[in-house]
ROSE-4610 file (N, C-alpha, C; in Angstrom, 1 decimal, always signed):
// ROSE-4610
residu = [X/X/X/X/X/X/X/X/X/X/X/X/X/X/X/X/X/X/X/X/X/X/X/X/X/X/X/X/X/X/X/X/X/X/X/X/X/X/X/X/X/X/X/X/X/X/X/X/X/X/X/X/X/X/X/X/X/X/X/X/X/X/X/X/X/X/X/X/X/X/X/X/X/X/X/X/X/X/X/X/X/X/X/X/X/X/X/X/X/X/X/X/X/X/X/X/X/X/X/X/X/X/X/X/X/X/X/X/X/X/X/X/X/X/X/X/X/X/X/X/X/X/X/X/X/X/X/X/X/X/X/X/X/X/X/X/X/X/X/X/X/X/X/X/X/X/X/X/X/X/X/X/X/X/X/X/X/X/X/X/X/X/X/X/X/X/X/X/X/X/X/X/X/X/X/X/X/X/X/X/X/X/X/X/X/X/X/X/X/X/X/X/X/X/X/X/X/X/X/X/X/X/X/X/X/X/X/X/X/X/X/X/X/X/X/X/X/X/X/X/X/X/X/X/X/X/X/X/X/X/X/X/X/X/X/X/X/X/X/X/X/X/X/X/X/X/X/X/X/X/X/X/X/X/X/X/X/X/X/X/X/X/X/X/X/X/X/X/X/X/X/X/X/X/X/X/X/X/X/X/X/X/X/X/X/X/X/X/X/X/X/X/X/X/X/X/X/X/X/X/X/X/X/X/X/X/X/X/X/X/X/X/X/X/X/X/X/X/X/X/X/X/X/X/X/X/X/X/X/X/X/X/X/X/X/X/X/X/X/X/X/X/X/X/X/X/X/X/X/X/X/X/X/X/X/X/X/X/X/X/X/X/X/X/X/X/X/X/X/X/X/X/X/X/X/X/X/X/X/X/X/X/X/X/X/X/X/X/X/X/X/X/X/X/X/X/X/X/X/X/X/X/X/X/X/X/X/X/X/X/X/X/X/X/X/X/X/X/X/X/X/X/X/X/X/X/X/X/X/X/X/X/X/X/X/X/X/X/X/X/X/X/X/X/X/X/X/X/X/X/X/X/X/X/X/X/X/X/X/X/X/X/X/X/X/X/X/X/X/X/X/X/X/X/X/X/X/X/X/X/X/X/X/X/X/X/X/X/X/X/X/X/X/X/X/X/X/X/X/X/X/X/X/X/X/X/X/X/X/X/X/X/X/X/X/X/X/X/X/X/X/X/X/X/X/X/X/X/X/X/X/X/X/X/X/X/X/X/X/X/X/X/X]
num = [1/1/1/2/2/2/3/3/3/4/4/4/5/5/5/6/6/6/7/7/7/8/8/8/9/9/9/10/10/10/11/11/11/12/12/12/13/13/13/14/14/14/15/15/15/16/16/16/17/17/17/18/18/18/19/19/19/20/20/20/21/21/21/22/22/22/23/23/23/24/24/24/25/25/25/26/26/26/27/27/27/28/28/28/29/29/29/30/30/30/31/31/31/32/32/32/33/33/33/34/34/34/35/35/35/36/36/36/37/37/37/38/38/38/39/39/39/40/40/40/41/41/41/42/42/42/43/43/43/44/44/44/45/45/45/46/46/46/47/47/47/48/48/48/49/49/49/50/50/50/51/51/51/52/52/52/53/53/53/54/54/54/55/55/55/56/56/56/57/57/57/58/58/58/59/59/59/60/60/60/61/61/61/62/62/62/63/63/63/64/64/64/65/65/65/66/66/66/67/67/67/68/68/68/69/69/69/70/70/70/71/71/71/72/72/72/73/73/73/74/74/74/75/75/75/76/76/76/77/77/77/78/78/78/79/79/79/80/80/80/81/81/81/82/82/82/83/83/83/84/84/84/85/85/85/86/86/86/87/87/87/88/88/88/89/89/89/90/90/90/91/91/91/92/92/92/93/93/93/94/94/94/95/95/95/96/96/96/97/97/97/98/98/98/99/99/99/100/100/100/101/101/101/102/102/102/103/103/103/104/104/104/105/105/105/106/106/106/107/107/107/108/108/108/109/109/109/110/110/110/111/111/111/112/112/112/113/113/113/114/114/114/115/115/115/116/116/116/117/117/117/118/118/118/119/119/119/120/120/120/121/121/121/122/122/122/123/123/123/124/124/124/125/125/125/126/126/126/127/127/127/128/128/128/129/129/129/130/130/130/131/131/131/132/132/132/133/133/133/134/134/134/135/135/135/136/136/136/137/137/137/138/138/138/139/139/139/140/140/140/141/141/141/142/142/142/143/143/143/144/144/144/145/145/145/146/146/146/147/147/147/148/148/148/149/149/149/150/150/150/151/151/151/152/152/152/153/153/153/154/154/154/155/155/155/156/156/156/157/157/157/158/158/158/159/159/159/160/160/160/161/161/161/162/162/162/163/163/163/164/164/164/165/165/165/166/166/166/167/167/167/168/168/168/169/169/169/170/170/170/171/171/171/172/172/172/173/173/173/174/174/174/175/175/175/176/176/176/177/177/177/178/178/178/179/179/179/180/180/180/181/181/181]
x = [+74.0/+74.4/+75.1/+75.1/+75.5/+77.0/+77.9/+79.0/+79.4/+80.8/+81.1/+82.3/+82.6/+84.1/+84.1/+85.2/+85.7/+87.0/+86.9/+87.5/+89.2/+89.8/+91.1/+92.2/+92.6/+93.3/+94.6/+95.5/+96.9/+96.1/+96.1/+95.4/+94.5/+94.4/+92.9/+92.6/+91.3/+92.1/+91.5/+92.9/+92.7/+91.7/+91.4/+90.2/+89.1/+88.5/+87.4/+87.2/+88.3/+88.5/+88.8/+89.4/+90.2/+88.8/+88.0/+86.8/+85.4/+85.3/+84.1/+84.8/+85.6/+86.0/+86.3/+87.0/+86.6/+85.2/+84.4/+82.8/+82.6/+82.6/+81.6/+82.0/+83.3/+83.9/+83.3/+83.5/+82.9/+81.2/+81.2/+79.5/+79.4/+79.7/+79.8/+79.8/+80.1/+79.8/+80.7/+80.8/+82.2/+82.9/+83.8/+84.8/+85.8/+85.9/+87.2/+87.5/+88.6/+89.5/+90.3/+89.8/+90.3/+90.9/+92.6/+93.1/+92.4/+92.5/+92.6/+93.5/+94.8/+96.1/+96.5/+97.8/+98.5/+99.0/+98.9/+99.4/+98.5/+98.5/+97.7/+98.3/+99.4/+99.7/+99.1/+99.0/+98.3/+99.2/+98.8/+99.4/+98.8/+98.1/+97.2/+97.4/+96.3/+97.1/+97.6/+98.1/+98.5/+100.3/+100.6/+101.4/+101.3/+100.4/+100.7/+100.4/+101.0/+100.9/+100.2/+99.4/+98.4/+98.1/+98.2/+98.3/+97.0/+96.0/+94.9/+94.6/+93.7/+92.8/+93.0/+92.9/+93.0/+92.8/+93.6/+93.1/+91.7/+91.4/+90.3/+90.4/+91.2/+91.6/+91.5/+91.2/+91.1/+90.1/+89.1/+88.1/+86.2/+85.8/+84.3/+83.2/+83.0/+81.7/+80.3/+80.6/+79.0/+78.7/+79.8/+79.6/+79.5/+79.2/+79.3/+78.0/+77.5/+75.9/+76.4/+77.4/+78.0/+79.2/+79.8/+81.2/+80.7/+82.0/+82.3/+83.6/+83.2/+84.2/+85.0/+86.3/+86.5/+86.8/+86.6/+87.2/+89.0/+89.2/+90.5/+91.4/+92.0/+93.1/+94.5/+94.8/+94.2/+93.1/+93.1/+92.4/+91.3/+90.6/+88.7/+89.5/+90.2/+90.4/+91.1/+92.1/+92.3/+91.3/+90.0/+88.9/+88.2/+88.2/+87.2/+87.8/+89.2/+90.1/+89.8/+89.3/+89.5/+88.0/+88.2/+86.3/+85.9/+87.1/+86.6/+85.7/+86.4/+85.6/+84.3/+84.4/+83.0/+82.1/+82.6/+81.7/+80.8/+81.4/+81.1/+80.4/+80.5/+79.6/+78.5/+78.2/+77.1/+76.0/+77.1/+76.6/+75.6/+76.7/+76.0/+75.1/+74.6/+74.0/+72.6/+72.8/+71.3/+70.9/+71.2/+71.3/+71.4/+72.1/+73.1/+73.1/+73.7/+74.2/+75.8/+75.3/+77.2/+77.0/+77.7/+78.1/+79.6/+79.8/+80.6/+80.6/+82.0/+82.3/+83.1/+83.2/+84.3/+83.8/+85.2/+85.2/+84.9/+84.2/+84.2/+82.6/+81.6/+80.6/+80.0/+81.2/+81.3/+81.5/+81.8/+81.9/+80.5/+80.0/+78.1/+77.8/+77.7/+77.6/+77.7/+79.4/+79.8/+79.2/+78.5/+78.4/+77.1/+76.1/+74.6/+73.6/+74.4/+73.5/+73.2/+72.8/+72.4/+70.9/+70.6/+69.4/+68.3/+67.2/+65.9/+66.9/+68.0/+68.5/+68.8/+69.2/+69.9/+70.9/+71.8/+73.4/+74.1/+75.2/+76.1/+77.9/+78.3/+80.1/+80.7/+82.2/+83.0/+82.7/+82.7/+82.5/+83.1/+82.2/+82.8/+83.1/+82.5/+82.5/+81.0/+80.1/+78.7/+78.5/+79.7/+79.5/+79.0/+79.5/+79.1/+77.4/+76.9/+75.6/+74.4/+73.5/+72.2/+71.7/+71.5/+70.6/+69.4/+69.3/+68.7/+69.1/+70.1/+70.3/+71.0/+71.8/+73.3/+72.6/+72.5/+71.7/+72.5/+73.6/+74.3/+75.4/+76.3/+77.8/+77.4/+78.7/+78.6/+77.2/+77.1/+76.0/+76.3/+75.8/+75.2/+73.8/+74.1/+72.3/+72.4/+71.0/+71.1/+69.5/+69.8/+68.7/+68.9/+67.8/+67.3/+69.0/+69.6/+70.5/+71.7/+72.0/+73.0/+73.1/+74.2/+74.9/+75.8/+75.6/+76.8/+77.0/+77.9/+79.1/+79.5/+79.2/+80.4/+81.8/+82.7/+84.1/+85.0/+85.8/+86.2/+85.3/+85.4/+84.5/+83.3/+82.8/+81.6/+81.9/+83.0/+83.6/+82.5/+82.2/+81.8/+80.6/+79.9/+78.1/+78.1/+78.9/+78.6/+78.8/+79.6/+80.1/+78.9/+78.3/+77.1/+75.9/+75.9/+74.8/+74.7/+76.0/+76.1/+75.9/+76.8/+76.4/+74.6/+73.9/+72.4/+72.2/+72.0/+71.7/+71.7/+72.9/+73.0/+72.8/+72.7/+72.6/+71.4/+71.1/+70.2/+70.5/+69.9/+69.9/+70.4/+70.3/+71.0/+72.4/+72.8/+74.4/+74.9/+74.4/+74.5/+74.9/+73.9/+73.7/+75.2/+75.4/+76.3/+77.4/+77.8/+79.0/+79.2/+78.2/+78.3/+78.9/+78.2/+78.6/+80.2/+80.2/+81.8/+82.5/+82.6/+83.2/+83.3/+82.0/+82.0/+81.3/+80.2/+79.9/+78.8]
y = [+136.5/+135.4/+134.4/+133.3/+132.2/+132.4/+131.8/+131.4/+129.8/+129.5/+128.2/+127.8/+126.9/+126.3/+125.1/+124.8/+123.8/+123.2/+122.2/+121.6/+120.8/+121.0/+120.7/+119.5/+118.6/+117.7/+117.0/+116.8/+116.4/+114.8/+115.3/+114.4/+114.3/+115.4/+115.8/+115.8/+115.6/+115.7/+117.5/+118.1/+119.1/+120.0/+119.0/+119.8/+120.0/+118.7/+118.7/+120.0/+120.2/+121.0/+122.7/+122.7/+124.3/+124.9/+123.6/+124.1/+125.1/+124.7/+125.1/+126.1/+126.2/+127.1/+128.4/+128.4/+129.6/+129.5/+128.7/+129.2/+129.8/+129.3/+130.0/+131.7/+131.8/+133.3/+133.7/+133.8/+134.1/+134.6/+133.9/+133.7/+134.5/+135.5/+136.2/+136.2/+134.3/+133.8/+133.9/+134.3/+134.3/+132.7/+132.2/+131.0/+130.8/+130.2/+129.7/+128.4/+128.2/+127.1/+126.8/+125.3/+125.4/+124.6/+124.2/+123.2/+122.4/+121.3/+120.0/+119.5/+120.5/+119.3/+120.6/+120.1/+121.1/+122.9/+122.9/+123.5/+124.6/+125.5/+126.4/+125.4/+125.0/+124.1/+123.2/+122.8/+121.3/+121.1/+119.5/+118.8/+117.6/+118.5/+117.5/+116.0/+115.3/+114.1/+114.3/+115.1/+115.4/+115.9/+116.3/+116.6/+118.2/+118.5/+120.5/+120.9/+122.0/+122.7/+123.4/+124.0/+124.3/+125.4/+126.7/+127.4/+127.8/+127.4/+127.5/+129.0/+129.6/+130.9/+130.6/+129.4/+129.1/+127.8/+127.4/+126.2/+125.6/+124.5/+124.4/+124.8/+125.1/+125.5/+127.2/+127.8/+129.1/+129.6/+129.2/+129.3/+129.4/+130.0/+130.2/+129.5/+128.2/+127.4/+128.1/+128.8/+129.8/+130.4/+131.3/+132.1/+131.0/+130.2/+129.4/+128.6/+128.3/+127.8/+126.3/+126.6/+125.0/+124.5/+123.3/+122.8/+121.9/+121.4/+120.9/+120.4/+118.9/+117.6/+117.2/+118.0/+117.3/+115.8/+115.3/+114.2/+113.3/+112.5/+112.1/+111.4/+110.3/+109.7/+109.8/+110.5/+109.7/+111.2/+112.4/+113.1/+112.9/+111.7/+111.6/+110.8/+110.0/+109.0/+110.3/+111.1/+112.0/+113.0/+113.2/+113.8/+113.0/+111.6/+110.5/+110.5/+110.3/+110.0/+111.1/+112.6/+113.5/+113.6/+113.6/+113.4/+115.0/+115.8/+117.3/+117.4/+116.8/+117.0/+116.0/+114.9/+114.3/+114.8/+115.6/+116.2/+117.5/+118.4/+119.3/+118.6/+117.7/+117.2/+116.8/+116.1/+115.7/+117.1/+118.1/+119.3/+120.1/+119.7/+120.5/+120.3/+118.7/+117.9/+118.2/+118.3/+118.2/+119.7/+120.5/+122.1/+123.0/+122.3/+123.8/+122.6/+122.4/+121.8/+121.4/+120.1/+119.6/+119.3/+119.2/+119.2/+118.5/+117.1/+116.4/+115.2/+115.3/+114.8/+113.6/+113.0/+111.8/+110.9/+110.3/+109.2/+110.0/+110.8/+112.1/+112.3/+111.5/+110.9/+110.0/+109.0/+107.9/+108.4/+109.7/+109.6/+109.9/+110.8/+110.7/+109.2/+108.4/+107.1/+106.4/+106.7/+106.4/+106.3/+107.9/+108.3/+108.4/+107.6/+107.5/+108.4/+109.6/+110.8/+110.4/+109.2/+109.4/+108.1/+108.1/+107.4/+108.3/+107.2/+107.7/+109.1/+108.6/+110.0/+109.3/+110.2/+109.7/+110.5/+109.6/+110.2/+109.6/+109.9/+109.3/+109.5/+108.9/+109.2/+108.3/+108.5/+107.7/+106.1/+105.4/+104.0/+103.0/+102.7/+101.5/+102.1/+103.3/+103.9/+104.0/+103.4/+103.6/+102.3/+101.4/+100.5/+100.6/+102.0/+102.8/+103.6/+103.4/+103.7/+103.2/+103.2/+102.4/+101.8/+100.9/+100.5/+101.4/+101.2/+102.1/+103.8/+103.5/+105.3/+105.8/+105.1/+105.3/+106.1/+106.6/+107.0/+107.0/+106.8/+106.0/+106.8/+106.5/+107.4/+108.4/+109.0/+110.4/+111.6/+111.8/+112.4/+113.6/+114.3/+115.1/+115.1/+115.3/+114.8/+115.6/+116.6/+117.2/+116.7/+116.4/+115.8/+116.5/+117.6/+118.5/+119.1/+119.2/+120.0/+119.4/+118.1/+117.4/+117.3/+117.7/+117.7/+117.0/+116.1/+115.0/+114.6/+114.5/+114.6/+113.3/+112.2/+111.3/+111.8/+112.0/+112.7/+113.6/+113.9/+114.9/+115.5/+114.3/+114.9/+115.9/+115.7/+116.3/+117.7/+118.1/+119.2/+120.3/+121.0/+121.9/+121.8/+120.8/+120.8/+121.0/+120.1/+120.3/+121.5/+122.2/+123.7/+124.6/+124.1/+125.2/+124.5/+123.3/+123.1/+123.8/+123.9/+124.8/+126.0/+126.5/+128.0/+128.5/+127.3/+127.6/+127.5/+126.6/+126.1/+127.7/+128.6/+129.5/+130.7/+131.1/+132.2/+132.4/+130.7/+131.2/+131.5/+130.9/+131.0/+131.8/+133.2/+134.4/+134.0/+133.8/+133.7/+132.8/+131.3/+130.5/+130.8/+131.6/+132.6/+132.9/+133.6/+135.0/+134.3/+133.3/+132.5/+131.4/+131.2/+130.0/+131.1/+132.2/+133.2/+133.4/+133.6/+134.3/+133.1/+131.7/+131.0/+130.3/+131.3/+130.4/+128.9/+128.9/+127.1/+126.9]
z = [+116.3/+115.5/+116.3/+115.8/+116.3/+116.4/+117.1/+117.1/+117.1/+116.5/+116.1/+116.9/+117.8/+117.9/+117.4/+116.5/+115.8/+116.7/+116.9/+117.9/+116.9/+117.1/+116.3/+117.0/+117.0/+118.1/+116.7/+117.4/+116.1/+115.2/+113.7/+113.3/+112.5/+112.7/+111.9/+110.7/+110.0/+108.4/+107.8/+107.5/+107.1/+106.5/+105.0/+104.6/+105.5/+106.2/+107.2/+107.7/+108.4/+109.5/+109.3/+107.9/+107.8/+106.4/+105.9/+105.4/+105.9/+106.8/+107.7/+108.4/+108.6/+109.2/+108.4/+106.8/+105.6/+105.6/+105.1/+105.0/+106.1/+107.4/+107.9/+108.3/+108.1/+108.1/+107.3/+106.1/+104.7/+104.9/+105.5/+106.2/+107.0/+107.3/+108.8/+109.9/+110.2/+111.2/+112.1/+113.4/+114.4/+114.5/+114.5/+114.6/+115.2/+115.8/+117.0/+116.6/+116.1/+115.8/+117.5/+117.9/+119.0/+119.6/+119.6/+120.0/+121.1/+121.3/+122.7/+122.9/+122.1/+122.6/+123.6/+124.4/+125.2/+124.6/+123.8/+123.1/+121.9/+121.4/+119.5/+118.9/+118.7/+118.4/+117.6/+116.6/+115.7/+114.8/+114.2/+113.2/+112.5/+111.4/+110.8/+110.0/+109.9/+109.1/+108.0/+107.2/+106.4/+106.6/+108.1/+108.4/+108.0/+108.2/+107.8/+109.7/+109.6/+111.0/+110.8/+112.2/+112.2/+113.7/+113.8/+115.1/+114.8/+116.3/+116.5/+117.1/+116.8/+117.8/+119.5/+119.8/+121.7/+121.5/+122.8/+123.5/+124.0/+124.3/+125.4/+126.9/+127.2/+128.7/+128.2/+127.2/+126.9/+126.4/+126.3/+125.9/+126.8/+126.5/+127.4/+126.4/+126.5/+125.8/+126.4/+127.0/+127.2/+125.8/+125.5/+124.2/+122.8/+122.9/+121.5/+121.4/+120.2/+120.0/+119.2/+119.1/+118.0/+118.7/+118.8/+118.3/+117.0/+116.1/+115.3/+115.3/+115.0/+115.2/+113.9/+113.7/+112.3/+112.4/+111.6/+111.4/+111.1/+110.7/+110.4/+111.3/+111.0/+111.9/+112.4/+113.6/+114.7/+115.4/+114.2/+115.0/+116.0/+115.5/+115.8/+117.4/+116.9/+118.2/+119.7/+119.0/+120.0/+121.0/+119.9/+120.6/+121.0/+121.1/+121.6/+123.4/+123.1/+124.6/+125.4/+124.9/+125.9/+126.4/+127.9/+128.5/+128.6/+128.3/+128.5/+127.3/+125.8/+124.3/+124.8/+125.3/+125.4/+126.2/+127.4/+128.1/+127.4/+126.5/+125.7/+124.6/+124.2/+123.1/+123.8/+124.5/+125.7/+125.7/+126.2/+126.9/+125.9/+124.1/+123.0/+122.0/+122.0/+122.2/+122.6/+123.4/+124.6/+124.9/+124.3/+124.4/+123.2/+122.4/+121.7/+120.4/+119.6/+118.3/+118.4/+117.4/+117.0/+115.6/+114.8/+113.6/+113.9/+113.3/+113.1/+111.5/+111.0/+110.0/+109.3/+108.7/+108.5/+109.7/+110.2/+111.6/+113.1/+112.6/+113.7/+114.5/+113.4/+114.2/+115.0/+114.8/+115.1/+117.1/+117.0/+118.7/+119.1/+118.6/+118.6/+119.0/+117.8/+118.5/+119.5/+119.9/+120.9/+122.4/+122.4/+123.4/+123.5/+122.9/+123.0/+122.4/+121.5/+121.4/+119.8/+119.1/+117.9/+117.9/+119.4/+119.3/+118.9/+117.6/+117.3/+116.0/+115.9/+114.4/+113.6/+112.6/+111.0/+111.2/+110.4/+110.6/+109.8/+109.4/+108.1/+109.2/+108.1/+108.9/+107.7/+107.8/+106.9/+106.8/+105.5/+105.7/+106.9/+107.4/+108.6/+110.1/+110.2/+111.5/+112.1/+110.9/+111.6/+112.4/+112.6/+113.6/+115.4/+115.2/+116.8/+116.6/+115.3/+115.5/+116.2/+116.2/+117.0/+115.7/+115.7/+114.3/+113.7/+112.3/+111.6/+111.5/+112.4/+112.0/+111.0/+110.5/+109.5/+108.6/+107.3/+106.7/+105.1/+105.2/+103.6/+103.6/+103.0/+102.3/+101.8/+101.4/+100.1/+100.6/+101.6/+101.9/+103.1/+103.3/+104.6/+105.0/+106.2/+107.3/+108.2/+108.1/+109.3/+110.2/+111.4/+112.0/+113.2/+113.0/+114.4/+114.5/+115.7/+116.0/+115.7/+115.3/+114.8/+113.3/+112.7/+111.4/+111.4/+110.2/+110.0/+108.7/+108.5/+106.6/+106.8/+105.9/+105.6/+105.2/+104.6/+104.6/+104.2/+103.7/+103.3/+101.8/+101.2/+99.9/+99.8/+101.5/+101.5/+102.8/+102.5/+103.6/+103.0/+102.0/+101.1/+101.7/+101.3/+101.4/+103.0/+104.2/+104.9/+106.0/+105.3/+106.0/+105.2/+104.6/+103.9/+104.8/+105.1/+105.7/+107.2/+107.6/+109.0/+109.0/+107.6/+107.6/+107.4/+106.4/+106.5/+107.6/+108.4/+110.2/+110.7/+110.5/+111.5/+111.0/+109.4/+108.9/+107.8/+107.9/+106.4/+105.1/+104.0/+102.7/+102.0/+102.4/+101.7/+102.5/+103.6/+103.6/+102.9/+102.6/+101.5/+100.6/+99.6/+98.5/+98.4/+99.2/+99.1/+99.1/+99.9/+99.9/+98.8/+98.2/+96.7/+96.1/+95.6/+94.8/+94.7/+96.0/+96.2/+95.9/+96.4/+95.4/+94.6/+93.5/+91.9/+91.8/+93.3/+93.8/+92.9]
């Protein structure tokens, strides 16, 4: 089975981030919550704290078939600055899968990997898209190996869209069930 790192940076918006990460446990799926700041350490835009599983400097992206970008300010902008997170998106991208959410696709954009796709992100961040790709608000899009959530509202569908991506329908199943979805 697949494995997931969810990438965590001070800023983040919580639900994004601490959602996908219960589903896809629930899911059977293995999960690494994984700081990019110096530190396990986090501090979400909410101001809640937050001690991650490891660092990026602790971690082996061999064993992982996913990252996932939460979203939220100044989270997205903090994972935009680091070229280690853009190098790994690049890498997972073109190989493996990313799943990003909120202002958090907007680095997709950024960095060239949403030519010829559909993709959504929080209002006013699809400015970093290619034309014709945006694909509307209030939604989730999954196009080929890339999954993307406009915002928190849509943390639920989109942690189920990942957990189908990697487990399939009965883990879906099983995890709507368990929480009454």
């Amino acid at each position: 089975m697949s494995a997931v790192a969810v990438l965590a940076a001070d800023g983040f918006e919580t639900i994004e981030c601490l959602t996908i990460v219960d589903v896809l446990r629930r899911g059977g799926v293995r999960v690494a919550l994984v700081s990019v700041m110096s530190t396990r350490d986090v501090v979400t835009a909410q101001q809640i704290s937050v001690t991650c599983d490891c660092t990026l400097d602790e971690i082996d992206f061999a064993e992982f078939d996913y990252i996932v970008l939460p979203g939220g300010m100044p989270g997205t902008a903090h994972l935009r600055a680091d070229e280690r997170v853009c190098d790994l998106v690049r890498e997972f991208a073109a190989t493996k899968h990313v799943a990003a959410i909120c202002a958090a696709p907007s680095i997709l954009g950024e960095l060239g990997l949403l030519e010829g796709r559909r993709a959504t992100c929080f209002p006013g961040y699809e400015k970093t898209f290619p034309e014709g790709t945006f694909a509307g608000p209030k939604t989730v899009v999954v196009d080929g190996n890339i999954i993307t959530a406009s915002a928190m509202g849509q943390a639920l569908p989109f942690a189920l869209a990942v957990l189908g991506d990697i487990a399939g329908d009965v883990a879906v199943d099983k995890v709507r069930q368990g929480i009454q979805l």
